[in-house]
FIKOL-784559 format. One line per 8 residues: number of its first residue (from 1); their letters; for each residue x, y, z of N, C-alpha, C. Coordinates in pm, 1 decimal. Atoms other than C-alpha are relative to their C-alpha. Layout:
<recs>
NUM	a	X:Y:Z:X:Y:Z:X:Y:Z | ...
</recs>
This chain:
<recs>
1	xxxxxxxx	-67.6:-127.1:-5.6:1248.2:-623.5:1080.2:-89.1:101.0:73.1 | 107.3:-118.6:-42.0:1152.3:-358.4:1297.9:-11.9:132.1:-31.4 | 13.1:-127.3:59.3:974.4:-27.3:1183.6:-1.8:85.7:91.3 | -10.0:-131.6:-119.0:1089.9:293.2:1319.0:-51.7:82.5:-124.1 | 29.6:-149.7:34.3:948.2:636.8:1250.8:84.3:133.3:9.5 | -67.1:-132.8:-43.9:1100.6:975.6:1196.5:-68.5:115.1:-52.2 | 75.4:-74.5:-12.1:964.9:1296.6:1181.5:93.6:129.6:-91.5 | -76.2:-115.4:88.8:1094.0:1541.1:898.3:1.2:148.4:87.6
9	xxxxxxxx	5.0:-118.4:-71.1:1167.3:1908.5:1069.6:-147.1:80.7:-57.2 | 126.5:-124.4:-29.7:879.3:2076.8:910.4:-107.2:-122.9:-3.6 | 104.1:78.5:-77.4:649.5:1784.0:991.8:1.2:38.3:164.1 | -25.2:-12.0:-172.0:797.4:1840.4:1362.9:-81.9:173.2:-1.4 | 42.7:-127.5:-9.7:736.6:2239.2:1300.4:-182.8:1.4:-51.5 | 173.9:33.3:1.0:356.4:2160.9:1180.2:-47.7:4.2:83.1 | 109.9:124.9:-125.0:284.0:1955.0:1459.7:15.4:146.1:109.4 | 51.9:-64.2:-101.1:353.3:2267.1:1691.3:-50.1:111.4:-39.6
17	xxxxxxxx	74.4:-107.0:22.7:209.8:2513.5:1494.4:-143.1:-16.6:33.4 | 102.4:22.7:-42.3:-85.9:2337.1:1520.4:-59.4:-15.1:130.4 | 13.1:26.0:-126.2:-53.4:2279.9:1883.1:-63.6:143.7:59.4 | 5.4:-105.1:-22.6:48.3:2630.7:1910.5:-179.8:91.1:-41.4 | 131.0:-98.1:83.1:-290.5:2800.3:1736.0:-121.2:-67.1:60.7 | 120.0:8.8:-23.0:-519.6:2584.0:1922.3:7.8:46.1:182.6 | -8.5:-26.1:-146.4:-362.4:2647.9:2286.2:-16.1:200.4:-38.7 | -8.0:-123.9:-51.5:-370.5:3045.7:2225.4:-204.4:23.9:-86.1
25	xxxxxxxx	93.0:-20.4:40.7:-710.2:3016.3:1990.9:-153.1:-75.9:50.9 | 107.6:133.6:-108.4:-898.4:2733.4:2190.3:8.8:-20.5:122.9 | -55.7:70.0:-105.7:-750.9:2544.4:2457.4:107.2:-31.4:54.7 | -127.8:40.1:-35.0:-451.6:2420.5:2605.7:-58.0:-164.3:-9.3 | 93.6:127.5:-15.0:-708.2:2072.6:2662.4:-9.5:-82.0:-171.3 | 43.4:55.1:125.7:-824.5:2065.6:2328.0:118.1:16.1:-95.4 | -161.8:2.5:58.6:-468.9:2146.4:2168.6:57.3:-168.7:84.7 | -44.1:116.0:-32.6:-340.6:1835.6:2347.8:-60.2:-105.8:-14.2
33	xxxxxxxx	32.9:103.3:49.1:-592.0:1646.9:2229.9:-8.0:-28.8:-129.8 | -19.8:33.8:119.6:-583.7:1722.8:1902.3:149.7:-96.0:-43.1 | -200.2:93.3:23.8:-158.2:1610.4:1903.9:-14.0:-82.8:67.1 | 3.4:122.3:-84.8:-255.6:1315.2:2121.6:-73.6:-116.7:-106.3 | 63.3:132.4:102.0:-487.6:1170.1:1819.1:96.2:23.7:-105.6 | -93.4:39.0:121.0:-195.9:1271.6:1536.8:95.3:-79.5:57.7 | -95.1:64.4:-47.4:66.0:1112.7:1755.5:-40.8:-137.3:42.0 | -15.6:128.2:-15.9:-141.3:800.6:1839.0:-67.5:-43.1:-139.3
41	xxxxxxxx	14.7:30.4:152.6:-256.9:802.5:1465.6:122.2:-15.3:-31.0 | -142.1:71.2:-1.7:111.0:765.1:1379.5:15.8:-88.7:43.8 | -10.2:130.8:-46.6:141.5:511.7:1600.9:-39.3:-100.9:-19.8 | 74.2:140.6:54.6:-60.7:285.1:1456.7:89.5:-11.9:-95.0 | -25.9:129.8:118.4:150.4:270.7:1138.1:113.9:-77.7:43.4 | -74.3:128.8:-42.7:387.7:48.5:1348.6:-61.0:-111.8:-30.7 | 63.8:103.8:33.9:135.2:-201.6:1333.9:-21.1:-47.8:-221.2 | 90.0:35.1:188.2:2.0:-153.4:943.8:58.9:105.2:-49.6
49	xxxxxxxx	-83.4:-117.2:46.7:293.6:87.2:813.0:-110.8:24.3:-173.2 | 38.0:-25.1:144.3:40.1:91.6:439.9:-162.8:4.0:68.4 | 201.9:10.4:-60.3:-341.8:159.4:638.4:-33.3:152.3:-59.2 | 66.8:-130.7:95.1:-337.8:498.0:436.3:-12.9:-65.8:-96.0 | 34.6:-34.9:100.2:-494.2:585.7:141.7:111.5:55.5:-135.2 | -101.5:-61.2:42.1:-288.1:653.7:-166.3:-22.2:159.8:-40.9 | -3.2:-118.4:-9.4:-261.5:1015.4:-217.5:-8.1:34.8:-190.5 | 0.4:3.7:145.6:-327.8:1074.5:-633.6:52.2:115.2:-37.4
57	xxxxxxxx	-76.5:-98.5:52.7:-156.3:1404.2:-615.0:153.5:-29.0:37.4 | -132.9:12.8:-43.6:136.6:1265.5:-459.4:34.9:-144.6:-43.7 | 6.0:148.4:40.8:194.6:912.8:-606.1:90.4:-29.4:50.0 | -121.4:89.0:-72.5:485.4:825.2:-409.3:-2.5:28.7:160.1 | 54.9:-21.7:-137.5:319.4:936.9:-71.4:-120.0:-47.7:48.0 | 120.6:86.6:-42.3:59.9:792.5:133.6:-92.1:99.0:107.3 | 87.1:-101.1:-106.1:-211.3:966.8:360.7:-35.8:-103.5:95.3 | 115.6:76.7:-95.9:-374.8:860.4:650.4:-75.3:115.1:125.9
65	xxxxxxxx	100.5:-114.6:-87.8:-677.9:1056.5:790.0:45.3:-30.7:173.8 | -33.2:7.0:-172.0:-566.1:1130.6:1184.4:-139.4:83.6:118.4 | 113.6:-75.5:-138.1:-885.7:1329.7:1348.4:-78.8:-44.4:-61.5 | 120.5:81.4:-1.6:-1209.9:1229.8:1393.0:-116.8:83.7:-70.0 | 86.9:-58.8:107.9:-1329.0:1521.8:1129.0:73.4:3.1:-94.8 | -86.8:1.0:72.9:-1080.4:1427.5:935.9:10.5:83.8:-88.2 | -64.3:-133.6:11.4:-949.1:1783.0:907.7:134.3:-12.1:-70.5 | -138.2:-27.3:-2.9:-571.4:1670.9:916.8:23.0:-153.8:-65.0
73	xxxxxxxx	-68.2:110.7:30.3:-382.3:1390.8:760.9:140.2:41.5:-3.9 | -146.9:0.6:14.7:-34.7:1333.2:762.1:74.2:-77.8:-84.8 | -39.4:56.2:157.5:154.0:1235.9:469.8:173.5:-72.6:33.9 | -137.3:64.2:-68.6:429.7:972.4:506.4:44.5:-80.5:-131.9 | -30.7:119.8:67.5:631.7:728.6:288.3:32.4:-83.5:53.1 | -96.4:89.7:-104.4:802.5:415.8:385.2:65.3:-15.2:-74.5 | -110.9:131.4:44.3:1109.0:233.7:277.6:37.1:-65.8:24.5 | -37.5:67.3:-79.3:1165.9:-65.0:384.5:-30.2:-9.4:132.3
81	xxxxxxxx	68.6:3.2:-175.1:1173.6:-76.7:803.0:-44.5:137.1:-19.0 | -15.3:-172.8:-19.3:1137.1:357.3:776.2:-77.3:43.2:-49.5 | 100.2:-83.3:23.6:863.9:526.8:805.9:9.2:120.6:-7.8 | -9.9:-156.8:-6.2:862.8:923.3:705.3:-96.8:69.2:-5.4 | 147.3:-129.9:14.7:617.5:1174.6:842.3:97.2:114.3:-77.7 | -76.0:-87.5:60.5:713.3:1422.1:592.3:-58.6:124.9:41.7 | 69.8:-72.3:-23.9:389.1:1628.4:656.8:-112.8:32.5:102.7 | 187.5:-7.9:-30.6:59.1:1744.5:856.4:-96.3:93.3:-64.5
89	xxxxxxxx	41.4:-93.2:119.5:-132.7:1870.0:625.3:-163.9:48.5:48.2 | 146.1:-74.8:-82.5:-498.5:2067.4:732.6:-49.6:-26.2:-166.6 | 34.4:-0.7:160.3:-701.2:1924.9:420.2:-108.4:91.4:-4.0 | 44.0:-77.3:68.7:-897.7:2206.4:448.6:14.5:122.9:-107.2 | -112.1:-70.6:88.8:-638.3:2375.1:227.3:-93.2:-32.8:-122.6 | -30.5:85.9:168.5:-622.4:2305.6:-168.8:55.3:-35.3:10.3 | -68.7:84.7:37.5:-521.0:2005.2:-217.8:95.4:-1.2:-67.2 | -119.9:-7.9:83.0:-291.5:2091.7:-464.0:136.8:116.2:57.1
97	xxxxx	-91.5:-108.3:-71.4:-106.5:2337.6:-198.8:128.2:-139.0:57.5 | -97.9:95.5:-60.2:46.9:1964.3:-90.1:109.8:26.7:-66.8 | -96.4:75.7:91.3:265.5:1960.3:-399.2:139.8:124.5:55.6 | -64.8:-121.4:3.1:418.4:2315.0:-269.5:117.3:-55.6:148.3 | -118.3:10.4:-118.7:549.4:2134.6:56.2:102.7:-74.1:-22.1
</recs>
């Protein structure tokens, strides 16, 4: 069976806030590279849809660290073939701000 991905609207609205705040606060460079490692971090869970971590505030969600200061993770479930980015979450938050999304 093959696994597809979909992208919840405020996972989609995340992904360009974050885009957004590093192209007007950084780069336009380094904004596209940051969404170039969450989008080919996603991509991997085609291969290994369960290569996150389980999440102990979220027990029915899964994490998987996406940057290389692992700043950001994105929080997905599966069912079956269907993978759901629900979130991108900046874990330099409180952790317990996940439960609010």
């Amino acid at each position: 069976m093959e696994i597809r991905i979909e992208w919840y609207e405020l996972a989609e609205r995340q992904l360009k806030d974050i885009s957004d705040f590093n192209v007007f606060e950084v780069s336009f460079g380094i904004a596209r590279k940051i969404i170039n490692r969450i989008i080919n971090s996603v991509s991997k869970l085609f291969i290994n849809p369960l290569a996150g971590q389980e999440e102990e505030i979220l027990s029915d969600y899964r994490e998987d660290f996406i940057s290389c200061r692992k700043q950001l993770q994105d929080i997905y479930w599966k069912k079956e073939n269907l993978i759901t980015i629900a979130s991108v979450f900046d874990c330099r938050q409180n952790p317990e701000k996940i439960k609010s999304i």
